[in-house]
N, C-alpha and C positions, 0 to 999 in steps of 0.2 A: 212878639212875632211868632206865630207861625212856624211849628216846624217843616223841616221839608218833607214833601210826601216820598213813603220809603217804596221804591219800586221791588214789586216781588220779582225774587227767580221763575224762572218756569221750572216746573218740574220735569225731570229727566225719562222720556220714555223709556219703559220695560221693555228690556229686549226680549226676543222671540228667537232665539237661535236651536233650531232641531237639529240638522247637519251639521251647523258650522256659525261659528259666531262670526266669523269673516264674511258671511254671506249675509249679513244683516242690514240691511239700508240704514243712511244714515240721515236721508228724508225721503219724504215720501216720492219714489221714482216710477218709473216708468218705464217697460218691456214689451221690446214686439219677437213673438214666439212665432217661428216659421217652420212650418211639415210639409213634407216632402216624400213622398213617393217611387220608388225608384223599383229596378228590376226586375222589371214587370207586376207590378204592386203589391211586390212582396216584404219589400223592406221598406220599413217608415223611418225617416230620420226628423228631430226636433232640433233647431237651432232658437238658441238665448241671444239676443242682443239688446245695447242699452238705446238711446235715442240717438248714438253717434255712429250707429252702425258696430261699434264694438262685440266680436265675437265674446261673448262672458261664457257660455255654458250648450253642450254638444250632448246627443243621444241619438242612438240606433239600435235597431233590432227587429228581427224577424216576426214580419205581424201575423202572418198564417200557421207558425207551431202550433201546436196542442198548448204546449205552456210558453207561452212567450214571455221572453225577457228584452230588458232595456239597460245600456250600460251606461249611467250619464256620464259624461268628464267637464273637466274645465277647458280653459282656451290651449293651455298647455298640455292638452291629450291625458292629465292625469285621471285615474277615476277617482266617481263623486263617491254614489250610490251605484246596486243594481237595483233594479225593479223587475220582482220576478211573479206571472200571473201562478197563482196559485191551482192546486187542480180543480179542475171543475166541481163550482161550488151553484149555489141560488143566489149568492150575492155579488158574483164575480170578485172574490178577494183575490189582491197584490198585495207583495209582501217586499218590502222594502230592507236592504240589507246597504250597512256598510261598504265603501271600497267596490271592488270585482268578485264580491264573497257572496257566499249562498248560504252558508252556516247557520244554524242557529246562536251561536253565539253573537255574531255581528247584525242579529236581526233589530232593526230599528223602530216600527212601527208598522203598522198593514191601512192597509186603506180596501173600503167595498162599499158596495149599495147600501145604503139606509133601508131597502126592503127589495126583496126579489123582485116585486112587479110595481113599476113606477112611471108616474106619466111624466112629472118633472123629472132629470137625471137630479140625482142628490148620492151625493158619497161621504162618508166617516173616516175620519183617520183617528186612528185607535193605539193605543199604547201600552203592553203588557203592562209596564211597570206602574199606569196610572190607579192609583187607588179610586180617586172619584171623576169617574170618567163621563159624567154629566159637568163635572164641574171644568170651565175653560176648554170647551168640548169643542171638536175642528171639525168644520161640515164646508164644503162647497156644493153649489147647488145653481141652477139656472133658474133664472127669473121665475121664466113660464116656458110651458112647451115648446113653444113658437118662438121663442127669443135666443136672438141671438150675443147675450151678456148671459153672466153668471157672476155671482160672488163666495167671497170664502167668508168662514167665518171663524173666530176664537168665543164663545161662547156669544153672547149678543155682537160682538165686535166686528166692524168687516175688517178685515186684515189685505185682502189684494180686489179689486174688480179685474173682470173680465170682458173683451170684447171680440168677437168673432168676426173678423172682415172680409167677407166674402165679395171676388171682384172679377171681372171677367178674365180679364190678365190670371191672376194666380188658379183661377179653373184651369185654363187653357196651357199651363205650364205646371199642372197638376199638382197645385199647394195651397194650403191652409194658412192663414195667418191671422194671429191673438196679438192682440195690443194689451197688456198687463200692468195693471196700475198696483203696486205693491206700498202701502203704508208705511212708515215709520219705523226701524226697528223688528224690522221684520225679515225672518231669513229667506230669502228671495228663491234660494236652490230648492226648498223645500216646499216651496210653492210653486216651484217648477215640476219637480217630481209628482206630485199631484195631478196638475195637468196632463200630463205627459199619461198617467193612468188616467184621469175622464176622458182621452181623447181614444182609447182600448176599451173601457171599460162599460160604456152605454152604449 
């Protein structure tokens, strides 16, 4: 007789955790990203939530400085990261730092344009400490000019889509809203923090 057929395991996705291993999905989920405008369209605010309406993650800050920052937190007002625009560059680099800090020690990664003049928006998040920095290399990028999706990417991999829902209501009540499909194992905060600079930074 016939032995039985041996069913494989699946193998365990790699996680992706840059901020936090806590913020790593644990399948592939789904985020609607909402901005907002406020006193007299000087401050933007980003709100995180899951598909239940759940507050996950908060950001604000002053969109007209010279060097604008973003402070994100979680739902319990703690902070994540800040996101601080760097001085004026060609590529518009942010620099992303630990906690409420601006230090260089607690700096985490920088994100900016793939080139100064671009007809697609495309940005790089970039890593001191990466030795081969082509290699599992983090790009978000939109489709095409005219599109309103974009994706990230881990080297060939897409790691979150993006969709931009533009609707008469959220014009008329002066807000932006992204629907964020984030994969597997993948740190969700950090793919927030991203956004939250393409929506500054093109």
């Amino acid at each position: 007789m016939a032995d039985d057929p041996q069913v494989e395991d699946d193998k365990p996705v790699s996680k992706v955790a840059i901020i936090d291993e806590n913020y790593c999905t644990q399948k592939s989920q789904e985020f609607i990203v909402l901005k907002k405008m406020t006193k007299f369209q000087t401050n933007a605010v980003f709100q995180v939530f899951d598909v239940d309406q759940n507050l996950l993650l908060q950001a604000d800050g002053l969109k007209w400085l010279l060097h604008r920052t973003f402070l994100m937190k979680d739902s319990h007002d703690s902070p994540i990261v800040t996101l601080h625009e760097a001085r004026i560059t060609d590529k518009r680099r942010w620099d992303v730092y630990e906690g409420d800090s601006t230090d260089a020690p607690d700096h985490m990664f920088k994100v900016q344009r793939t080139s100064a003049f671009q007809v697609n928006a495309r940005l790089d998040i970039l890593f001191l400490d990466n030795p081969n920095p082509e290699e599992g290399r983090f790009q978000i990028k939109k489709d095409d000019a005219s599109s309103n999706t974009a994706a990230m990417y881990q080297g060939s991999r897409i790691i979150a889509r993006v969709e931009h829902r533009n609707t008469w209501k959220n014009f008329f009540q002066g807000k932006d809203e992204l629907k964020v499909e984030v994969t597997e194992g993948i740190d969700y905060a950090f793919v927030m923090s991203v956004l939250i600079i393409m929506g500054n930074a093109i």
